[in-house]
Structures are given as C-alpha cells and as structure tokens.
PDB file with SEQRES, HELIX, SHEET and CRYST1 records, atoms N, CA, C and O in Angstrom:
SEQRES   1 A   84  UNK UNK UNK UNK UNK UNK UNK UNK UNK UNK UNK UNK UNK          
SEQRES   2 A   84  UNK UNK UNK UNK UNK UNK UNK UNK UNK UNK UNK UNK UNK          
SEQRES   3 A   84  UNK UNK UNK UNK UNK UNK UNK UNK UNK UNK UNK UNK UNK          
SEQRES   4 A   84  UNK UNK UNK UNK UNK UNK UNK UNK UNK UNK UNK UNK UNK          
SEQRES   5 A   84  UNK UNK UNK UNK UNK UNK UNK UNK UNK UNK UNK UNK UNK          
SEQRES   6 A   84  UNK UNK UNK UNK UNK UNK UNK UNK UNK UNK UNK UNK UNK          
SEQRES   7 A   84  UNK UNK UNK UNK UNK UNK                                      
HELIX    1 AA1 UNK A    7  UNK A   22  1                                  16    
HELIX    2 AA2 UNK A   26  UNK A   37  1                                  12    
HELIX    3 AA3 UNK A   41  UNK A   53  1                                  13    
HELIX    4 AA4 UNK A   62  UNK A   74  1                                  13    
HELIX    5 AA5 UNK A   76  UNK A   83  1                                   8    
CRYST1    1.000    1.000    1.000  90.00  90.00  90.00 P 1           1          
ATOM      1  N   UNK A   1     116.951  67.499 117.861  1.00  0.00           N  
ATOM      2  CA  UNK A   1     118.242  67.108 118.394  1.00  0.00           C  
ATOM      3  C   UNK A   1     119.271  67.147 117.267  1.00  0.00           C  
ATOM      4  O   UNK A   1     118.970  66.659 116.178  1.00  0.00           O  
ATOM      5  N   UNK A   2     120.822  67.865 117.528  1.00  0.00           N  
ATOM      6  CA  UNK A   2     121.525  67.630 116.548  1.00  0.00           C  
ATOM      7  C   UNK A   2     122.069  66.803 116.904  1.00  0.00           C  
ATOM      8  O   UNK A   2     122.434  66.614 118.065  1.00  0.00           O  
ATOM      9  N   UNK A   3     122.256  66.078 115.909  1.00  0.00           N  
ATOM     10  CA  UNK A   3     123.301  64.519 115.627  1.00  0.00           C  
ATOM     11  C   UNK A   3     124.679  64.834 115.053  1.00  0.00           C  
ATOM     12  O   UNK A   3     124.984  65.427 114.018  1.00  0.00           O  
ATOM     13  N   UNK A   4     125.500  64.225 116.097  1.00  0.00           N  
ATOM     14  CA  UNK A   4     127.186  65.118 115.877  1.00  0.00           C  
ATOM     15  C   UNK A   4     127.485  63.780 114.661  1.00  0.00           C  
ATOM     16  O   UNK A   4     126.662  62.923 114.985  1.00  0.00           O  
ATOM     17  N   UNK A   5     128.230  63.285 113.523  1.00  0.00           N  
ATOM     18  CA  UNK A   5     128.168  62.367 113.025  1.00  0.00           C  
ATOM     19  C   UNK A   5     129.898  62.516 112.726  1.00  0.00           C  
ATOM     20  O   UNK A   5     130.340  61.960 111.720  1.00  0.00           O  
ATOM     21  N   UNK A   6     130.489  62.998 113.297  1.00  0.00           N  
ATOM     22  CA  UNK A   6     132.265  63.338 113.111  1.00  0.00           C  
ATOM     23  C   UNK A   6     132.757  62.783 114.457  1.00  0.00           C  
ATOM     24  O   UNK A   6     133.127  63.445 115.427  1.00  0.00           O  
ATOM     25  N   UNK A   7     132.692  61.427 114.338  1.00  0.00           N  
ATOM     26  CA  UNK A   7     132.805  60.422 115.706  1.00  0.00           C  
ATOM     27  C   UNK A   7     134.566  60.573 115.613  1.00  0.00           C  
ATOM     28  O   UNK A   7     135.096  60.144 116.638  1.00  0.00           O  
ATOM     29  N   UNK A   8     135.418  61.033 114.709  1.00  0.00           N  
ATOM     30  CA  UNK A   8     136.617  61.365 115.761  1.00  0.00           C  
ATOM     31  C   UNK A   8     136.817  62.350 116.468  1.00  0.00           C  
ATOM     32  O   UNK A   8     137.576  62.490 117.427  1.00  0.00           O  
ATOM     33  N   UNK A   9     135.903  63.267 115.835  1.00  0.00           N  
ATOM     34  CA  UNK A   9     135.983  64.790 116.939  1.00  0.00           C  
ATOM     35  C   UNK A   9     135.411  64.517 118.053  1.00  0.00           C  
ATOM     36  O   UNK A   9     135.831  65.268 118.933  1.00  0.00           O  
ATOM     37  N   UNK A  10     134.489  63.635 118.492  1.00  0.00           N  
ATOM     38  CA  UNK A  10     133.600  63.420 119.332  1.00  0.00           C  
ATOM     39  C   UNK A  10     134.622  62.557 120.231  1.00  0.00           C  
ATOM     40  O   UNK A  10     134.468  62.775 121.433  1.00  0.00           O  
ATOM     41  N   UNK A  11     135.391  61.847 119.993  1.00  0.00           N  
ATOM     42  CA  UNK A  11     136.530  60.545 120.831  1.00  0.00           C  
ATOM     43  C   UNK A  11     137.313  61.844 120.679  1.00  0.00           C  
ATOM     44  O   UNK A  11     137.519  61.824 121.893  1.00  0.00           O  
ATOM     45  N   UNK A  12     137.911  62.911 120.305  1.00  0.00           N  
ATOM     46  CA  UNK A  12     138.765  63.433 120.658  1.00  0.00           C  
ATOM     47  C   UNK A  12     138.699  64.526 121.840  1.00  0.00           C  
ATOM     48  O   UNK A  12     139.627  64.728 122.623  1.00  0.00           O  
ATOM     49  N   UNK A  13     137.483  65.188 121.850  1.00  0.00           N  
ATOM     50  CA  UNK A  13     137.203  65.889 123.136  1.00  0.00           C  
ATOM     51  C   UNK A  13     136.736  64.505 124.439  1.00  0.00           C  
ATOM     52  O   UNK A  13     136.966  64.756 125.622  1.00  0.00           O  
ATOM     53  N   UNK A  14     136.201  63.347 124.113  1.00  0.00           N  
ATOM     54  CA  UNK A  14     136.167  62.519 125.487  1.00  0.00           C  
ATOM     55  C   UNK A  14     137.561  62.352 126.054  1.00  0.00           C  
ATOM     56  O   UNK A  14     137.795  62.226 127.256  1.00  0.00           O  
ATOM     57  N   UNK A  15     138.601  62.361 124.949  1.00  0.00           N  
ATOM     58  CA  UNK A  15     139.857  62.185 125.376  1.00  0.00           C  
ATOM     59  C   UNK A  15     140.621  63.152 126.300  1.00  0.00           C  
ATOM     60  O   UNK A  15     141.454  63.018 127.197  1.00  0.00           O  
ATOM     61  N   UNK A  16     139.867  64.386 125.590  1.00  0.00           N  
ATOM     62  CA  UNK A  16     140.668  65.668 125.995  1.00  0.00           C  
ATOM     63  C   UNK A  16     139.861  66.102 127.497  1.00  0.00           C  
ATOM     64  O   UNK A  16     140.334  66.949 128.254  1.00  0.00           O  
ATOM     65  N   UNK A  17     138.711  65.447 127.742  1.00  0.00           N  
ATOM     66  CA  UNK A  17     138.252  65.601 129.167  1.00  0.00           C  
ATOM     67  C   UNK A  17     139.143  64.842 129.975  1.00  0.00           C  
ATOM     68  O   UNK A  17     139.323  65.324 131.093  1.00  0.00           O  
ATOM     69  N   UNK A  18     139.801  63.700 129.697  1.00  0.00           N  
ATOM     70  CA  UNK A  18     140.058  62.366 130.354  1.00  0.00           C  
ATOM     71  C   UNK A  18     141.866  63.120 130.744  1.00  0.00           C  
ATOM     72  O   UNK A  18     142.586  62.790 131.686  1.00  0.00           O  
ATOM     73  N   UNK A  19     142.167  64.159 129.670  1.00  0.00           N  
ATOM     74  CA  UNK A  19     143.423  64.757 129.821  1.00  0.00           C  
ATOM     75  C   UNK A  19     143.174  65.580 131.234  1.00  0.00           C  
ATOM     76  O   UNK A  19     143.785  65.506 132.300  1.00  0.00           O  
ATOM     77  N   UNK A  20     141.835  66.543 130.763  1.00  0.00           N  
ATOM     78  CA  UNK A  20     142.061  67.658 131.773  1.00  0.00           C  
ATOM     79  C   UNK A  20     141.360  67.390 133.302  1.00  0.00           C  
ATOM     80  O   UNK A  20     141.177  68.258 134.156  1.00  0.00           O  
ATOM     81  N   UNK A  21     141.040  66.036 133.401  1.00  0.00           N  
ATOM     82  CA  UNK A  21     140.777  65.649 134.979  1.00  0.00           C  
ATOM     83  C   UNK A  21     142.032  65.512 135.354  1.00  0.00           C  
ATOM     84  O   UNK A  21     142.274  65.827 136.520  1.00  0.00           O  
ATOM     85  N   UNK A  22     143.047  65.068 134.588  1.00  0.00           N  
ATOM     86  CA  UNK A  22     144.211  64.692 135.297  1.00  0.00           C  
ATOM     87  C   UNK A  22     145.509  65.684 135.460  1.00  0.00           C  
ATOM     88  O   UNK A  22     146.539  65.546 136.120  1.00  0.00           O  
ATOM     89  N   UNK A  23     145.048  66.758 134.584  1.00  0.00           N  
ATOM     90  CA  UNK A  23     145.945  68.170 134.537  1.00  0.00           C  
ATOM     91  C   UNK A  23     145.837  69.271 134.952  1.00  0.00           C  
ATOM     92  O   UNK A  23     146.667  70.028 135.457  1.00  0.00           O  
ATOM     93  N   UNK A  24     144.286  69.430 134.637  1.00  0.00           N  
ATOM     94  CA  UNK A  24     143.832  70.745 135.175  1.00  0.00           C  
ATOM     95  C   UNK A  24     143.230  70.745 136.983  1.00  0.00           C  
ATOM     96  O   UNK A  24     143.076  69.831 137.793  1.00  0.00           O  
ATOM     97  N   UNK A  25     143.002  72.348 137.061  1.00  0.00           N  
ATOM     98  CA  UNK A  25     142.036  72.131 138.356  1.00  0.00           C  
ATOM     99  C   UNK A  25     140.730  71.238 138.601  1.00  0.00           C  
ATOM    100  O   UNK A  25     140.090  71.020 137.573  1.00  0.00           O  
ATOM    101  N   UNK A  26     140.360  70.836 139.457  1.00  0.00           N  
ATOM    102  CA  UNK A  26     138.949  70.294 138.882  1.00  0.00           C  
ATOM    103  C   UNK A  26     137.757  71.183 138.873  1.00  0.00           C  
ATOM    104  O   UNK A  26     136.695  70.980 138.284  1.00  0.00           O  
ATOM    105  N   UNK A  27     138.169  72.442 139.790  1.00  0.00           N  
ATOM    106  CA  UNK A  27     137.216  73.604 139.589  1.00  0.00           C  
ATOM    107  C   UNK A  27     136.941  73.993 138.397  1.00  0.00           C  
ATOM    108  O   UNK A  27     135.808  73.944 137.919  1.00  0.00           O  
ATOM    109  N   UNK A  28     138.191  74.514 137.665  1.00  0.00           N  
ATOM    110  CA  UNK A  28     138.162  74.838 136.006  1.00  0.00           C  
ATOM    111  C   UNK A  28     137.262  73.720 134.969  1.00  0.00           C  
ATOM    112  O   UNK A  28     136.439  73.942 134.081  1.00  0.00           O  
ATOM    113  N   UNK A  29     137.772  72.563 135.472  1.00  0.00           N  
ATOM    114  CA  UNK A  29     137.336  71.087 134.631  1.00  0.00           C  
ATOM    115  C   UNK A  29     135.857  71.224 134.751  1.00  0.00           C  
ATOM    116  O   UNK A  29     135.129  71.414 133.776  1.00  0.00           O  
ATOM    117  N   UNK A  30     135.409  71.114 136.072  1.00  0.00           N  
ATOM    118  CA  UNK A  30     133.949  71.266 136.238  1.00  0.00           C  
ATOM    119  C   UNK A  30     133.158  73.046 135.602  1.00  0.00           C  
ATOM    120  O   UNK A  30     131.981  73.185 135.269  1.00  0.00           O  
ATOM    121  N   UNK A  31     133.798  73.710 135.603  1.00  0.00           N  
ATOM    122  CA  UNK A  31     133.130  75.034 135.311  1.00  0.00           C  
ATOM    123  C   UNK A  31     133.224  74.287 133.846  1.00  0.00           C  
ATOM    124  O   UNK A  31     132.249  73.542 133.746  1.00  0.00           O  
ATOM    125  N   UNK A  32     133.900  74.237 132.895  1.00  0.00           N  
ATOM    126  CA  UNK A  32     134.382  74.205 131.345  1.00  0.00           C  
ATOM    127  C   UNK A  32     133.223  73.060 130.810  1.00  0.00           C  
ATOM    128  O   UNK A  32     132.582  73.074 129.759  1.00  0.00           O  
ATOM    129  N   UNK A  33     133.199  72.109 131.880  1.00  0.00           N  
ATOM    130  CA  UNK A  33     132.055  70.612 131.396  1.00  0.00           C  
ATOM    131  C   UNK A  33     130.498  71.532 131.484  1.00  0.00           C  
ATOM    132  O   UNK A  33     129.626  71.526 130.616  1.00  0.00           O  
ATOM    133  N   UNK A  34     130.478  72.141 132.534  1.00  0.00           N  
ATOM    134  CA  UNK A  34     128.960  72.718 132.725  1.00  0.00           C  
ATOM    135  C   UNK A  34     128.455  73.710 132.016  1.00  0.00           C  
ATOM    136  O   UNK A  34     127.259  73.933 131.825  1.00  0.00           O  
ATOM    137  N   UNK A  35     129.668  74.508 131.494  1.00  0.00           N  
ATOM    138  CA  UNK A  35     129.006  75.365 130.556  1.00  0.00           C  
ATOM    139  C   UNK A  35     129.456  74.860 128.972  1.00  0.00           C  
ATOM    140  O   UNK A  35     129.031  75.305 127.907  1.00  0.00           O  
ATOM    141  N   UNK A  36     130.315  73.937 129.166  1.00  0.00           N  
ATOM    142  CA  UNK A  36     129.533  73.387 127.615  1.00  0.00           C  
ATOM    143  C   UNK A  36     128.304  72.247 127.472  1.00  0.00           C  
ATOM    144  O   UNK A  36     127.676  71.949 126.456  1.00  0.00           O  
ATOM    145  N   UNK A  37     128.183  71.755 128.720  1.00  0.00           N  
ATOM    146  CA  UNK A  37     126.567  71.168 128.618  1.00  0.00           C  
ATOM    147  C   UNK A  37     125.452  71.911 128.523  1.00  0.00           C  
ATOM    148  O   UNK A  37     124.473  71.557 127.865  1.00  0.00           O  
ATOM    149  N   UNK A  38     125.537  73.103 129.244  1.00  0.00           N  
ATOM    150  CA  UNK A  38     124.130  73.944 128.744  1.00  0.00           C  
ATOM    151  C   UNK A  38     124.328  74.771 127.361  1.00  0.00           C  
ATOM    152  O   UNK A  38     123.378  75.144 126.672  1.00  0.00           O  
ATOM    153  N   UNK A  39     125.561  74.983 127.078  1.00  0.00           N  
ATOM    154  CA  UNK A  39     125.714  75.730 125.546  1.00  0.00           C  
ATOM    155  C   UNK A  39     125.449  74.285 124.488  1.00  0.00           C  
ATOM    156  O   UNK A  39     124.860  74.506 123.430  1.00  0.00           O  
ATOM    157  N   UNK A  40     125.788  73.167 124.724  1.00  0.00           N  
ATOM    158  CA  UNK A  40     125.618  72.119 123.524  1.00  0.00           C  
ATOM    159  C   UNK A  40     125.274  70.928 124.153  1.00  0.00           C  
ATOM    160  O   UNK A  40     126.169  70.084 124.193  1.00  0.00           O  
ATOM    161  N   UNK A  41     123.932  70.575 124.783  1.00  0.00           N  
ATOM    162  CA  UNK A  41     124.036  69.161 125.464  1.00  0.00           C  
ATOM    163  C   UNK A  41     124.073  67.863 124.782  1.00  0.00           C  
ATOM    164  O   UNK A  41     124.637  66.856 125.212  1.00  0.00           O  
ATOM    165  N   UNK A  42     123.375  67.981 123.600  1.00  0.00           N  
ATOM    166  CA  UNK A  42     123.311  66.818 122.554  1.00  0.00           C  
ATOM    167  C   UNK A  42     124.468  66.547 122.030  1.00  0.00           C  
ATOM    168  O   UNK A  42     124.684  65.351 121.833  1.00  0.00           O  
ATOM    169  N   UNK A  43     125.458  67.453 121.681  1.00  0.00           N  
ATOM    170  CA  UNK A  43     126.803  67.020 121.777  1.00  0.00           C  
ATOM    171  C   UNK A  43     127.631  66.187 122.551  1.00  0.00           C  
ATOM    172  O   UNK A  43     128.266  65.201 122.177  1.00  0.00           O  
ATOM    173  N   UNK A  44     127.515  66.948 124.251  1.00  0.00           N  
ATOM    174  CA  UNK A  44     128.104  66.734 125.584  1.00  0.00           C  
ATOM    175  C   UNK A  44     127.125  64.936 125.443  1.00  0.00           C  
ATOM    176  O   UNK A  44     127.555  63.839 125.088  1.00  0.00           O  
ATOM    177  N   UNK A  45     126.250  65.208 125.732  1.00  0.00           N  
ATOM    178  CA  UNK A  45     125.296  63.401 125.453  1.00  0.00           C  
ATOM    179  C   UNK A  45     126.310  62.532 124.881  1.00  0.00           C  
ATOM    180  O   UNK A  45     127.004  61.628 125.345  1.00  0.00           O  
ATOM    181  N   UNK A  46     126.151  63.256 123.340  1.00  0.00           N  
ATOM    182  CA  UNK A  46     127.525  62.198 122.873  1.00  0.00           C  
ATOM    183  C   UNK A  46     128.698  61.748 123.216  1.00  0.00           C  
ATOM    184  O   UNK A  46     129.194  60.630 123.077  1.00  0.00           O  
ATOM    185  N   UNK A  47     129.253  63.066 123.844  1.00  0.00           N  
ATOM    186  CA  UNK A  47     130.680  62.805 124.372  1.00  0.00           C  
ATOM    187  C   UNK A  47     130.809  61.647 125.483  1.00  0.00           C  
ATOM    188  O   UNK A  47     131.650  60.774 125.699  1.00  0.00           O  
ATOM    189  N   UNK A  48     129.342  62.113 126.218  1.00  0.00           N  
ATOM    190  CA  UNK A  48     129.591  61.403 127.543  1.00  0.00           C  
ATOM    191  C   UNK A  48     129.609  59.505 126.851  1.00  0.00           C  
ATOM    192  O   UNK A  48     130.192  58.535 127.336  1.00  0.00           O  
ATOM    193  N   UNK A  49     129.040  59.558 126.039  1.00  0.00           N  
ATOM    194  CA  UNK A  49     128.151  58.188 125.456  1.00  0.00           C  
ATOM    195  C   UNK A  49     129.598  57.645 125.164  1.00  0.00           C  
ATOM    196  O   UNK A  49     129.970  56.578 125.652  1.00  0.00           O  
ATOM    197  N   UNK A  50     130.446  58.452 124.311  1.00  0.00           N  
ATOM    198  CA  UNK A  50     131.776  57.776 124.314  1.00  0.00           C  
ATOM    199  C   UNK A  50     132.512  57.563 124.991  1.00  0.00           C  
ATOM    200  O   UNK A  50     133.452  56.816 124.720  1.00  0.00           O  
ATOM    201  N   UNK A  51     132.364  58.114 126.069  1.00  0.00           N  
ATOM    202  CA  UNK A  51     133.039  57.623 127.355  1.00  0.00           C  
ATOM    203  C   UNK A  51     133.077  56.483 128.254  1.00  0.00           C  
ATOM    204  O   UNK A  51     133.735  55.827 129.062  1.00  0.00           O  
ATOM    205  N   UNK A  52     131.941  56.643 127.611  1.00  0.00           N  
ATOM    206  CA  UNK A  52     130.874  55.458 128.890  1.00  0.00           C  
ATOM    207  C   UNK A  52     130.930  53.954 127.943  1.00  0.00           C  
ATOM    208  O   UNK A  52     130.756  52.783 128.282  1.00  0.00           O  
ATOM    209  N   UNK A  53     131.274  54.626 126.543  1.00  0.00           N  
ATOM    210  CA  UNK A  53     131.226  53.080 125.720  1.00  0.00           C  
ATOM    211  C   UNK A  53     132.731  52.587 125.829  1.00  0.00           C  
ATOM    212  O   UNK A  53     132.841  51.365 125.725  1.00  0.00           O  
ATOM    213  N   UNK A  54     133.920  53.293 126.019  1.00  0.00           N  
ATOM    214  CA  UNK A  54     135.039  52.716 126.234  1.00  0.00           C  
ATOM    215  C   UNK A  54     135.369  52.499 127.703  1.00  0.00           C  
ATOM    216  O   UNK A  54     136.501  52.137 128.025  1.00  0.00           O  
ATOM    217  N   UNK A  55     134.530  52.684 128.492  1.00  0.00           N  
ATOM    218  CA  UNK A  55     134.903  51.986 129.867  1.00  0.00           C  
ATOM    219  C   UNK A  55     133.806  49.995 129.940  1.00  0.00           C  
ATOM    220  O   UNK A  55     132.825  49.430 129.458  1.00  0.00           O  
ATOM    221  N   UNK A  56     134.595  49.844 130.601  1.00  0.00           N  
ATOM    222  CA  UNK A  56     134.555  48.133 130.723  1.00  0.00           C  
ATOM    223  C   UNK A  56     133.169  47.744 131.900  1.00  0.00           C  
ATOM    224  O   UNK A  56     133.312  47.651 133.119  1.00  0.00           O  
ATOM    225  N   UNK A  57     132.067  47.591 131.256  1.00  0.00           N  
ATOM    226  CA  UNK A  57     131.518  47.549 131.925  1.00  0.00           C  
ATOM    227  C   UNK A  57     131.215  46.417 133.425  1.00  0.00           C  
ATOM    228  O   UNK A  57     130.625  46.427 134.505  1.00  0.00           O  
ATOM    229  N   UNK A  58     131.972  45.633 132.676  1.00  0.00           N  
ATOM    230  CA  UNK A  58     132.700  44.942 134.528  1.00  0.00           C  
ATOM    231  C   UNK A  58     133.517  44.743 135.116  1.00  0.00           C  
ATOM    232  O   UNK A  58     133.631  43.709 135.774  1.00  0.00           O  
ATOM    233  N   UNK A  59     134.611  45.937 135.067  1.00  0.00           N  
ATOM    234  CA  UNK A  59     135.222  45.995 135.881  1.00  0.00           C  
ATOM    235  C   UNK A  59     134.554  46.408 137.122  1.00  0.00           C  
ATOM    236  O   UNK A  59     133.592  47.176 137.096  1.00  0.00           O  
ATOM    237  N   UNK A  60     135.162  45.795 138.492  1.00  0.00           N  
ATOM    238  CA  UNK A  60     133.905  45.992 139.618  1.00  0.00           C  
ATOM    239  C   UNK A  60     134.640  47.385 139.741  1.00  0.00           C  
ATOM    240  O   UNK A  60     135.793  47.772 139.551  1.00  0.00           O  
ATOM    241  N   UNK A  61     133.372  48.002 140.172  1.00  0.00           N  
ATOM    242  CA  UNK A  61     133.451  49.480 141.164  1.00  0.00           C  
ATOM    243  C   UNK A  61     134.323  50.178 141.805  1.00  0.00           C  
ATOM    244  O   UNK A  61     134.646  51.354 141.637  1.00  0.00           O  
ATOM    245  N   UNK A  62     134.841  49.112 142.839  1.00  0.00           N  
ATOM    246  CA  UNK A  62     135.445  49.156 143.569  1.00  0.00           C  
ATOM    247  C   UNK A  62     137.148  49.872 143.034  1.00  0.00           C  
ATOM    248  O   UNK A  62     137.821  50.768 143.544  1.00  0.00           O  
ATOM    249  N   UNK A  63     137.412  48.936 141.721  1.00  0.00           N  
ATOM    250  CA  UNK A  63     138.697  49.359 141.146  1.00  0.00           C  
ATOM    251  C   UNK A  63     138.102  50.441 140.009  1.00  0.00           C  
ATOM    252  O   UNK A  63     138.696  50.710 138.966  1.00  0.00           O  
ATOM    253  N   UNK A  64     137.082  50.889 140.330  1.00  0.00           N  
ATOM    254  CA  UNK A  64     136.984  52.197 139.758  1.00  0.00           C  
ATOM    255  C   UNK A  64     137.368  53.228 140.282  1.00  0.00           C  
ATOM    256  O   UNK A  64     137.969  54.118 139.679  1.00  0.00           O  
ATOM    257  N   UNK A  65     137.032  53.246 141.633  1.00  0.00           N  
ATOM    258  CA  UNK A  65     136.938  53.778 142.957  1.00  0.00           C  
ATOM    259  C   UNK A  65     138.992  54.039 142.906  1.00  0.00           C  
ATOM    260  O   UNK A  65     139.683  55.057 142.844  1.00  0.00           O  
ATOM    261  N   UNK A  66     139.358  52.437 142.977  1.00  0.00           N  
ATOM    262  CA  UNK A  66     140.981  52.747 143.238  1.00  0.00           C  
ATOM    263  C   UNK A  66     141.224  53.717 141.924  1.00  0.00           C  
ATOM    264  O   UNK A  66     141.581  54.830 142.311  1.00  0.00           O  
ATOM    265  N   UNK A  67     141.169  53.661 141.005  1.00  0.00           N  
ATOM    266  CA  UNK A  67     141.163  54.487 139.995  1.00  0.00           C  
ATOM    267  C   UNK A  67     141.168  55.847 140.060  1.00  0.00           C  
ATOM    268  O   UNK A  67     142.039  56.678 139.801  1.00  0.00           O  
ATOM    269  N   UNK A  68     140.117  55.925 140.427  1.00  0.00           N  
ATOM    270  CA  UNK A  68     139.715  57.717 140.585  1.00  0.00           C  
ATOM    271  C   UNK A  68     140.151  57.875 141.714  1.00  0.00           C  
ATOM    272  O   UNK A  68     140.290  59.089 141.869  1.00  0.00           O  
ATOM    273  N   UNK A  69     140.568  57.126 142.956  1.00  0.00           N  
ATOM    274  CA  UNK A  69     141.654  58.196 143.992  1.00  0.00           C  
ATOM    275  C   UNK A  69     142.961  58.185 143.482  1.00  0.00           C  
ATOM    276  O   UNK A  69     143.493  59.288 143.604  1.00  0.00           O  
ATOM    277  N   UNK A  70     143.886  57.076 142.795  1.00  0.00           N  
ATOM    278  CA  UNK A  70     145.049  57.247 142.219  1.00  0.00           C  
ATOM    279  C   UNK A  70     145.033  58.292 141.670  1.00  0.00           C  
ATOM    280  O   UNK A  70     146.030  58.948 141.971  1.00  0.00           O  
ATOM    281  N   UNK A  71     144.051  59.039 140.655  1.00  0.00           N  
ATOM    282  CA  UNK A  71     144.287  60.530 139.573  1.00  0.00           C  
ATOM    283  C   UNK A  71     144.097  61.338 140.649  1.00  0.00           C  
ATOM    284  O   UNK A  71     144.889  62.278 140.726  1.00  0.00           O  
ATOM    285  N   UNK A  72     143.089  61.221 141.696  1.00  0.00           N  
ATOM    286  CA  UNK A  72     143.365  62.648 142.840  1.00  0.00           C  
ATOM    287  C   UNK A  72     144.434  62.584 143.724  1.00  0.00           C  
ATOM    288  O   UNK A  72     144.812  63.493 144.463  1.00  0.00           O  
ATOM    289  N   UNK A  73     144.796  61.727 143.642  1.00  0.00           N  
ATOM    290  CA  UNK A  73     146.263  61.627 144.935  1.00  0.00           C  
ATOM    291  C   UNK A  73     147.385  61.828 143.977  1.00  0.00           C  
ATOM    292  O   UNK A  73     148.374  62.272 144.561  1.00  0.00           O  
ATOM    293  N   UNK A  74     147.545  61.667 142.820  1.00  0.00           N  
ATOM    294  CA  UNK A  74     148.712  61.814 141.879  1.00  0.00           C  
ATOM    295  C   UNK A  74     148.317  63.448 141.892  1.00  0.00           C  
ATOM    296  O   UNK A  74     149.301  64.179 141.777  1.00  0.00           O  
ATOM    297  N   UNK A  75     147.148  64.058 142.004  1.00  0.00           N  
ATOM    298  CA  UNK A  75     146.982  65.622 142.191  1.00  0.00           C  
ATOM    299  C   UNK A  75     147.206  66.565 143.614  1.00  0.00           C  
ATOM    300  O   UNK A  75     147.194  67.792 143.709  1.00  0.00           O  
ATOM    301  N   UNK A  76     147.340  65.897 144.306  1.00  0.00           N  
ATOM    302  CA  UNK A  76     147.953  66.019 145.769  1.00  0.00           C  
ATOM    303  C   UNK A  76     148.756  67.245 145.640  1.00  0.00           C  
ATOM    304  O   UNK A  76     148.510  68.451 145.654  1.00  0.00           O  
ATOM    305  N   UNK A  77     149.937  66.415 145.493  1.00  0.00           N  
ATOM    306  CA  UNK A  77     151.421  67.212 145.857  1.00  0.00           C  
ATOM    307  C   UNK A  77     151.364  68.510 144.723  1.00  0.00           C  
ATOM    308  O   UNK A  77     152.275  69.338 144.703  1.00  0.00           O  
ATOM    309  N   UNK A  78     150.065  68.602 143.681  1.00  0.00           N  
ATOM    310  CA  UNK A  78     150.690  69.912 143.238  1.00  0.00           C  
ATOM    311  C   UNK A  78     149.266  70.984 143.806  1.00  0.00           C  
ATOM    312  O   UNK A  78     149.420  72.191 143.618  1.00  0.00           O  
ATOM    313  N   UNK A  79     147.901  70.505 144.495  1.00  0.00           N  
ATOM    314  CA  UNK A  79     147.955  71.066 145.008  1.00  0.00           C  
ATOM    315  C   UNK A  79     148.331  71.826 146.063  1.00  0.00           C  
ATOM    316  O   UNK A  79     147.871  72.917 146.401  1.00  0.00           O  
ATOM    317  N   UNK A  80     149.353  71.071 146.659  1.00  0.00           N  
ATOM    318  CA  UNK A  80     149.903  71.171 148.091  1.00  0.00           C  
ATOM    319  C   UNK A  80     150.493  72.349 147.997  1.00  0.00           C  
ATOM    320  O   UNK A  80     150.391  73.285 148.790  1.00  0.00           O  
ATOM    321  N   UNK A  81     151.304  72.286 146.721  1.00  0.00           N  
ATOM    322  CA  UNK A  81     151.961  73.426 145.993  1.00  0.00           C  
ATOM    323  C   UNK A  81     151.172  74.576 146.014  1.00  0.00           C  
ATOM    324  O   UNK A  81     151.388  75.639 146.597  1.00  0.00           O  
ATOM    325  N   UNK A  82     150.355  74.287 145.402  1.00  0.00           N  
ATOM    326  CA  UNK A  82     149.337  76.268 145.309  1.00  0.00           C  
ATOM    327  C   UNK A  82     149.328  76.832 146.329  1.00  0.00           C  
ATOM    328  O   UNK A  82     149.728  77.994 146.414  1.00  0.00           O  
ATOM    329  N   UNK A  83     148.798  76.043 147.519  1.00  0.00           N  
ATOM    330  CA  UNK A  83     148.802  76.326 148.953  1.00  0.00           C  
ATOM    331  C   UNK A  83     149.674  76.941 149.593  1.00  0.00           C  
ATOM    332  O   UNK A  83     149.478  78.101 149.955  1.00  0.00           O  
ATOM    333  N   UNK A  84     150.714  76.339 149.836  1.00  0.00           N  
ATOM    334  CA  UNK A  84     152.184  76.624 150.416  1.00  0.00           C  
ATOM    335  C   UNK A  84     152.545  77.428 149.836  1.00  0.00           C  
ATOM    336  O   UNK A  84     153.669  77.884 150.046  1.00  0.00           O  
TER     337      UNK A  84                                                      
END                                                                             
C-alpha cells in the first residue's frame, strides 16, 4: 500500500471534490471519482478518510439528507438550462 504522507495535497483534492459536486455535472464528477479510484485507490482511501474525518459525526442524517438536496436543487435551474 502507498502511504500518501502530503496531508495538504490530500485536504486539497477532498476539497476540490466537495467543489466539483457542486459545479460540475455529476456524470463527469462520478466518471473523474471512478477512474481515479481504480488508477490510485490507496490514495482515493485517503481522500475519502479526509472527508469523512471533517464531517460531524452527529449531526443526524436527516440534515444530511437536507444538505445534499439543497446542493442538487441549487443544481436545478442550470440543469433546466442544458435542456431547454
């Protein structure tokens, strides 16, 4: 296993995922996450690990839930756009 040990590069791509759920397509987002998990997973491990260590582990669910539809409904109106 490689051990990434450049923990700001590592918080800087969790960041830069946390950018492109909320910017990009999520088709693109999801293609870009999956093929850098099978090109580097022990990396992606890490990344995810930092992710998962700056979320609050009790906040209930539920306002996770409100969470993650606020970033897809704030994505709404520009897919509405592609469409139209």
């Amino acid at each position: 296993m490689a051990r990434y040990t450049d923990h700001d590069q590592l918080a800087a791509e969790a960041l830069q995922i946390a950018e492109d759920v909320r910017e990009l397509a999520p088709l693109a987002t999801y293609q870009r996450l999956a093929a850098q998990c099978a090109r580097d997973p022990e990396r992606m491990a890490q990344v995810i690990m930092c992710l998962s260590a700056w979320l609050d582990p009790d906040t209930p669910v539920g306002a996770l839930i409100a969470r993650a539809e606020a970033i897809t409904e704030a994505r709404a109106p520009m897919r509405r756009a592609v469409v139209a």
